[in-house]
C-alpha positions in Angstrom: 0.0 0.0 0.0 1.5 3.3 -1.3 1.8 6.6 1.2 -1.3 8.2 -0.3 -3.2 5.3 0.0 -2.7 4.9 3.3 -3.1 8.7 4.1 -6.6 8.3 2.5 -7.3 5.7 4.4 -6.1 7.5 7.6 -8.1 10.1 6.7 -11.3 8.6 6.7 -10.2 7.4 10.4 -9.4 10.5 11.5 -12.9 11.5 10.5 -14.4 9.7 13.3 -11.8 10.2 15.4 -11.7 14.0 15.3 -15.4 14.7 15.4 -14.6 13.3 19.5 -12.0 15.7 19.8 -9.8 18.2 18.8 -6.6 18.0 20.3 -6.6 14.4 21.7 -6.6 12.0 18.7 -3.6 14.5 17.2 -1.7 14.0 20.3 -2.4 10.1 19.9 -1.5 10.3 16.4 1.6 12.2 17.4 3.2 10.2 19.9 2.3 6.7 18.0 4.2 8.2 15.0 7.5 9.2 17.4 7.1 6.1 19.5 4.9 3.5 17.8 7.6 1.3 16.4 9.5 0.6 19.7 6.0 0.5 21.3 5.8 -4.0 22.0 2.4 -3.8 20.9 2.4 -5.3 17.7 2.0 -1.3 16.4 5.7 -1.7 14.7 4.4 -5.2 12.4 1.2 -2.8 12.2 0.7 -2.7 8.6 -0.9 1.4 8.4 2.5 2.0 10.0 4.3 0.2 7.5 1.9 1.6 4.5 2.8 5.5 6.2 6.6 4.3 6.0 7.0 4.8 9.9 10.2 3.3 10.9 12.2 2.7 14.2 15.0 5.4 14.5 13.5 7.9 11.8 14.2 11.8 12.4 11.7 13.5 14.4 9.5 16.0 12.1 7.7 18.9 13.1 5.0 17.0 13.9 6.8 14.1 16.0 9.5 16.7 17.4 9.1 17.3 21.4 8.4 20.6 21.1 5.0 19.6 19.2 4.4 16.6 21.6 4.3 18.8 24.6 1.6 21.3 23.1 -0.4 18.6 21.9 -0.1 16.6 25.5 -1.1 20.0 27.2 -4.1 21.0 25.0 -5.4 17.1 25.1 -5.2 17.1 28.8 -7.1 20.8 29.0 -9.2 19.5 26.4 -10.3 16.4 28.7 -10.9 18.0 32.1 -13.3 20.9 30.5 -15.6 18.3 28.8 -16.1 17.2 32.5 -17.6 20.7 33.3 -21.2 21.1 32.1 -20.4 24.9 31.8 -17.3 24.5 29.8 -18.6 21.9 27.7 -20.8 23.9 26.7 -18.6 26.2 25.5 -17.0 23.7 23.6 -19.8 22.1 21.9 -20.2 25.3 20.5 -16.9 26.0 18.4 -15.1 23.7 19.1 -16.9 21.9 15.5 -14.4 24.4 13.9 -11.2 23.3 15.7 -11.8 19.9 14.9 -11.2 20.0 11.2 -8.3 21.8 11.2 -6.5 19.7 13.9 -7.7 16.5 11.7 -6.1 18.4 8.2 -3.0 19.1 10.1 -2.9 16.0 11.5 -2.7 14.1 7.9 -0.1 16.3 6.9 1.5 15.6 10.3 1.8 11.7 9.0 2.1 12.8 5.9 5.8 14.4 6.9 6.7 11.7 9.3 5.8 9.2 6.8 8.2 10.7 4.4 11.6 10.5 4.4 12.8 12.1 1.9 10.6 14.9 2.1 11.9 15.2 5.7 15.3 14.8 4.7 14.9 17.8 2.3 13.6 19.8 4.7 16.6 19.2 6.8 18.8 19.4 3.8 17.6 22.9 2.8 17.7 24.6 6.7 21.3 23.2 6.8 22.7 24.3 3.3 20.9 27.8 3.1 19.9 28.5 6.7 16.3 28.3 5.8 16.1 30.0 2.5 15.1 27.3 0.1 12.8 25.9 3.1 9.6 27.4 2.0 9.5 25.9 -2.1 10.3 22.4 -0.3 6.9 22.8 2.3 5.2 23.8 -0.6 6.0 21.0 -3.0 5.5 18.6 0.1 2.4 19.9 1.0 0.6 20.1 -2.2 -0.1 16.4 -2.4 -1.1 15.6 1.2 -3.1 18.6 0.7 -5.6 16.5 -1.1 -6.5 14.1 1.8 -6.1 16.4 4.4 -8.9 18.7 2.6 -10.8 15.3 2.0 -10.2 14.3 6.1 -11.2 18.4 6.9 -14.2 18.2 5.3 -15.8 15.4 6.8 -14.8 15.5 10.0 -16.8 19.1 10.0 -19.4 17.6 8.8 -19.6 15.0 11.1 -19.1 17.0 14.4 -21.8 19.3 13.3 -24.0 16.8 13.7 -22.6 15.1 16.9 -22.2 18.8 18.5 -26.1 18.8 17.3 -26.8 15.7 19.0 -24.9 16.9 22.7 -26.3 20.2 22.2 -29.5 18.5 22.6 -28.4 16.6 25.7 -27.0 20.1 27.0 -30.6 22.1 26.4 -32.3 19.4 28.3 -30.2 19.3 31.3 -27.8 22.2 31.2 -26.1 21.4 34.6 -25.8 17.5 34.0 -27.8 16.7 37.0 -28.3 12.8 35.5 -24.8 12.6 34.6 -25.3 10.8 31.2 -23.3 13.7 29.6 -20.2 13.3 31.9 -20.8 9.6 31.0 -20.3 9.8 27.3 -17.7 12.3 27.5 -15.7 10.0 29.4 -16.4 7.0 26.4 -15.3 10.2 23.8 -12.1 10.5 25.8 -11.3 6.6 24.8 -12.6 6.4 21.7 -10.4 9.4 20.2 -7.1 8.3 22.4 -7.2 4.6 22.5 -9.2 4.6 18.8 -6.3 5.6 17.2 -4.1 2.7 18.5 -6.9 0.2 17.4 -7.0 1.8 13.9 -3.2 1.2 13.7 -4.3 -2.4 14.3 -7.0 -3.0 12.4 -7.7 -0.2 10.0 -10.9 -2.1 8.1 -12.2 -3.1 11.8 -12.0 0.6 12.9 -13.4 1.8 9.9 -16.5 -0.3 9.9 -16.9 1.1 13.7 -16.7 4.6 12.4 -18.9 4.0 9.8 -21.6 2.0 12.5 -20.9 5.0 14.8 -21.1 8.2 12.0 -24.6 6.1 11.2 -25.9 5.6 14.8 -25.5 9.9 15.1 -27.3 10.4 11.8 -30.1 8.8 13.1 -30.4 9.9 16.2 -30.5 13.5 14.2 -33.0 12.0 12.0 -34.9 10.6 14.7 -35.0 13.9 17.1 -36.4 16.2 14.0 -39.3 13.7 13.8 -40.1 13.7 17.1 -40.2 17.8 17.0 -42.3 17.1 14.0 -44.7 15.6 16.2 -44.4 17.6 19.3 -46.4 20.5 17.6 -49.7 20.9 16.9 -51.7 23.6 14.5 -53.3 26.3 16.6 -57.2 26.3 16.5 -57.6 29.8 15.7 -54.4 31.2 13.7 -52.6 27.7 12.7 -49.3 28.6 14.1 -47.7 25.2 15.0 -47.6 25.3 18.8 -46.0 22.9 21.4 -48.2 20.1 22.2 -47.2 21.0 26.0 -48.5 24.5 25.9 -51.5 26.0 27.7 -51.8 28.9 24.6 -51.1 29.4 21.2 -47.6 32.0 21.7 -49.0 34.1 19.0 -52.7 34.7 19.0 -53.0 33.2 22.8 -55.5 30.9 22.0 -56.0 27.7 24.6 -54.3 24.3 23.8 -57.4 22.4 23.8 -55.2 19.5 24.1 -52.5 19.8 26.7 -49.9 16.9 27.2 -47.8 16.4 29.9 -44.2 17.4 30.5 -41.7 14.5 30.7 -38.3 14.5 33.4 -36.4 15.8 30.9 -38.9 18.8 29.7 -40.1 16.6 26.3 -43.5 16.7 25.2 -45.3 13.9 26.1 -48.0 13.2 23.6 -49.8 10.4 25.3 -50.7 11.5 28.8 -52.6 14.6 29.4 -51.3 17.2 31.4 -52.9 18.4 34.8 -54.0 21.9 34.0 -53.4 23.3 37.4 -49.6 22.2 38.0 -48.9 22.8 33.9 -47.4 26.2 34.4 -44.8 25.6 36.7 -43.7 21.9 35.3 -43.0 24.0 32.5 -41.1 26.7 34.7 -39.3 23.9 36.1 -38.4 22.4 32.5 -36.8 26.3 31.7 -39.8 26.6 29.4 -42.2 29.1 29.0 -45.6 28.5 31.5 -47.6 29.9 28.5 -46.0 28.8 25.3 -43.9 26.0 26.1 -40.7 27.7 24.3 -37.6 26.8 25.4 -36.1 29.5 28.0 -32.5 30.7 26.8 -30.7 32.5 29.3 -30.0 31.6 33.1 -31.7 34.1 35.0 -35.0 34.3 36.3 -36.3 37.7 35.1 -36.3 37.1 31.0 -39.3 37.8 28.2 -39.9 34.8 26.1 -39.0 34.9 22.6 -42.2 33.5 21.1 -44.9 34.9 23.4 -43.1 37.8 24.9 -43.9 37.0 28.3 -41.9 37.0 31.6 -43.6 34.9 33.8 -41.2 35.3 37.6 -42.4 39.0 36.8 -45.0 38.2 38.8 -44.8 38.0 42.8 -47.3 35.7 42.9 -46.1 33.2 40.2 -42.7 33.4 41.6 -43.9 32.5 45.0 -46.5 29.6 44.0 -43.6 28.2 41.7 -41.0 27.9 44.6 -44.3 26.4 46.9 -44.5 24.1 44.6 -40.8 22.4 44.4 -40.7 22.7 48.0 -43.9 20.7 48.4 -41.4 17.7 47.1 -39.1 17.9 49.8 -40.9 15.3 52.2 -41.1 12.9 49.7 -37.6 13.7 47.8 -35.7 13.2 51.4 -37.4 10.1 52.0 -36.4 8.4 48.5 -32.8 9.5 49.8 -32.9 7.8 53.4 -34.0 4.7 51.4 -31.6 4.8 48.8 -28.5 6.3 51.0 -29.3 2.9 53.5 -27.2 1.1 50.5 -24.2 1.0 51.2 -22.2 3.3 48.9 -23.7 2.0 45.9 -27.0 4.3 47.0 -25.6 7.0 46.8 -25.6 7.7 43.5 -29.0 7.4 42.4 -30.2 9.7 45.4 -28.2 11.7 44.3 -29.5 12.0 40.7 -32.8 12.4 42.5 -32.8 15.0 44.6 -30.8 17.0 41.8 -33.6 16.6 39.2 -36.2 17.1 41.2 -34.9 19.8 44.2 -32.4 21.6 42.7 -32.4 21.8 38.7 -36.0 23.6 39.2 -33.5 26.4 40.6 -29.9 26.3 39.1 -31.0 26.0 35.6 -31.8 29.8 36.3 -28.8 31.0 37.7 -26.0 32.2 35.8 -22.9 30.2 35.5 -20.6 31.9 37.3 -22.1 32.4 40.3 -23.8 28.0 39.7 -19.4 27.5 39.8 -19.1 29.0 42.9 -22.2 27.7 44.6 -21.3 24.4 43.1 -17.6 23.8 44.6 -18.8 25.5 48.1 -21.2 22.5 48.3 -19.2 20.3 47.1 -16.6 21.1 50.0 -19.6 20.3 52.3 -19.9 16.9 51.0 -16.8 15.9 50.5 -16.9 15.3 54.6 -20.2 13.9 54.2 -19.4 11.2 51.5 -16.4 10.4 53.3 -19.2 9.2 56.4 -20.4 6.4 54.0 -18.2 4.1 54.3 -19.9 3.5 57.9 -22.7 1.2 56.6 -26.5 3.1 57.0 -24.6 6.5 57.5 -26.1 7.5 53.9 -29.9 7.3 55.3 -28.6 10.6 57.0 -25.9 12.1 55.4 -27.5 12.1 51.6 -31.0 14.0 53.4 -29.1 16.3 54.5 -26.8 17.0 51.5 -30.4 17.1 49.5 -32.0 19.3 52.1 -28.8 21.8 52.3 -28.9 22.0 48.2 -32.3 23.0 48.0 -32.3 25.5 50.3 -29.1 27.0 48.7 -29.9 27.3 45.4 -33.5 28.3 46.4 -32.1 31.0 47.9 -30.6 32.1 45.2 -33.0 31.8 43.0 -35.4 33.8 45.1 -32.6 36.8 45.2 -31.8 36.7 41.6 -36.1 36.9 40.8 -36.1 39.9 43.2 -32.9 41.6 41.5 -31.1 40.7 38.9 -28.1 42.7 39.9 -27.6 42.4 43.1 -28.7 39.2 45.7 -30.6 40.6 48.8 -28.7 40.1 51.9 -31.8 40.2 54.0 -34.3 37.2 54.6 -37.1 37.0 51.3 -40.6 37.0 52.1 -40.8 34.8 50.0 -39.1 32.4 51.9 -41.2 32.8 55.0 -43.8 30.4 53.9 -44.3 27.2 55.3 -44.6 25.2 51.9 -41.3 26.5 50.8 -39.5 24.4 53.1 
């Protein structure tokens, strides 16, 4: 198999690879090109490595060199611990679709130059002989044919992380703060699949490509899947015929009444099978971060905001504001009691009661409080616990301890909540009126 083939084949790896990550399959790529064939993994009788002409002993390139290694290593590592922050991967999921494809085109030209001798050899040949002066015609003529799969590579890994940063972004609208974890979850399984995928592509190239190819598919329908759902999620209004969500007590444009209304599911969804109860409607939708009138998704995390559809901001009013926090403090009782159960259990427990009480306690509240001041909050709980999760290893402790971590979250981020309804600047340092009602805690 001839370089270019094998960079064309690498490139339609790197496509799955890359629409993972940015920095960490290049860093892979990197340091199995500079250390792959004394690596006793079978990477050296690999035959990619052999079709890429990577051989034992060769001269570092700028892409192998240990300059280039320790940028790579750095970025992959900051890449990984800020997909475990819900705030920062949010960030990411929003440009980091851009990075991607440049990091996968300069990636095949990163093999491309390892792979070549002699084009590394000139290179060298032409710094040495004219300090640097004929260095820029030998790039060029270098470049110009791995230019061709690295474009090819470019392009579809931009295409592909579109639609998988389409995919989390859902994940990320419908819980923002990762309260179920499933978003830490997967990307942990990212984090493997664009280190360790690499390695298994050195491998078995046609085995790896078939998995990108399974995987590339599963994301496409997923997409598909999720626009026909939305399809179906809206109805026709009565009166004017804008489409309206199935969830929502009035049309958001002539106001008319959903003489349907379906219920709200755990993760703010339409449900189109069971009816919704008309009194508790408005404020399963508040606690979804979605309009009480319309249904429309709530952007920004604060409180005080105007819809986009219907115009309306619905913790304008006092008395919405305090029925609303009533209402998610009426599940305390009930919320503490599932986490006595399920804290009894040792360790194990723990985990699930946590998911619980941050679903249906706290996310109400934090999904409306900006991120900043959620980081803070966050990591001055999270010093709290840390004693208090340190108790259950004592068998039974967790019947107590996760109550109480529940208990001390709510009332934190209710708190806050209540302040940033009452100003949006500036957090009242004196007790809420709002507060002093019995229901609330």
């Amino acid at each position: 198999m001839s370089l270019l083939v094998g960079l064309i084949v690498q490139a339609l790896g790197s496509m799955g690879l890359f629409a993972s990550r940015a920095f960490v399959p290049a860093f892979a790529a990197a340091l199995i090109l500079r250390l792959g064939p004394h690596l006793p993994f079978g990477l050296n009788e690999a035959g990619m490595l052999k079709a890429l002409g990577i051989v034992a002993g060769a001269t570092p390139t700028w892409f192998t060199s240990n300059g280039c290694l320790i940028v790579l290593g750095i970025l992959a590592g900051l890449e990984i611990a800020a997909t475990k922050n819900p705030d920062a991967r949010a960030i990411l999921n929003e440009i980091d679709k851009y990075a991607k494809p440049v990091m996968a085109a300069l990636t095949v030209m990163g093999v491309a130059s390892a792979g070549d001798a002699e084009f590394a050899n000139s290179i060298i040949g032409a710094v040495e002989s004219t300090g640097g002066l004929a260095l820029v015609p030998v790039l060029a003529a270098g470049l110009t044919w791995s230019a061709i799969p690295a474009a090819f590579s470019a392009a579809g890994t931009f295409v592909i992380a579109s639609t998988r940063s389409f995919v989390v972004g859902l994940l990320i609208g419908a819980d923002e703060d990762d309260d179920v974890g499933i978003q830490k979850l997967i990307s942990w399984g990212e984090d493997l699949w664009a280190l360790f995928g690499l390695f298994f592509f050195i491998l078995f190239p046609i085995v790896m490509l078939i998995l990108i190819g399974l995987a590339t598919g599963f994301i496409y329908l997923i997409k598909w899947w999720v626009h026909r759902k939305e399809e179906k999620s809206k109805v026709p209004c009565t009166n004017c015929g804008e489409l309206m969500y199935r969830c929502a007590m009035k049309c958001g444009n002539c106001r008319t009444p959903n003489p349907k209304v379906c219920d709200v599911g755990w993760l703010g969804q339409s449900d189109t099978d069971d009816p919704a109860d008309m009194v508790t409607q408005p404020y399963q939708l508040a606690a979804a971060k979605r309009c009480p009138t319309c249904a429309t998704k709530l952007e920004e995390r604060k409180p005080r905001q105007k819809c986009v559809a219907c115009g309306d901001d619905p913790f304008e009013d006092p008395e919405f504001t305090k029925a609303y926090i009533d209402r998610i403090g009426m599940r305390v009782p009930l919320v503490l009691l599932i986490c006595a159960g399920l804290g009894a259990i040792w360790i194990v427990g723990v985990i699930p009661a946590v998911i619980v009480y941050r679903m249906t306690l706290v996310a109400p509240f934090r999904r409306y409080i900006p991120r900043g001041r959620n980081f803070v909050m966050k990591w001055g709980l999270r010093l709290v616990f840390f004693i208090l999760l340190a108790l259950q290893i004592f068998p039974a402790v967790g019947a107590v301890t996760v109550p109480v971590m529940a208990l001390l979250s709510f009332l934190v981020y209710r708190q806050m909540f209540v302040c940033m309804a009452e100003d949006d600047e500036e957090c009242a340092s004196k007790p809420s009126l709002i507060t002093q009602t019995p229901a609330a805690g």
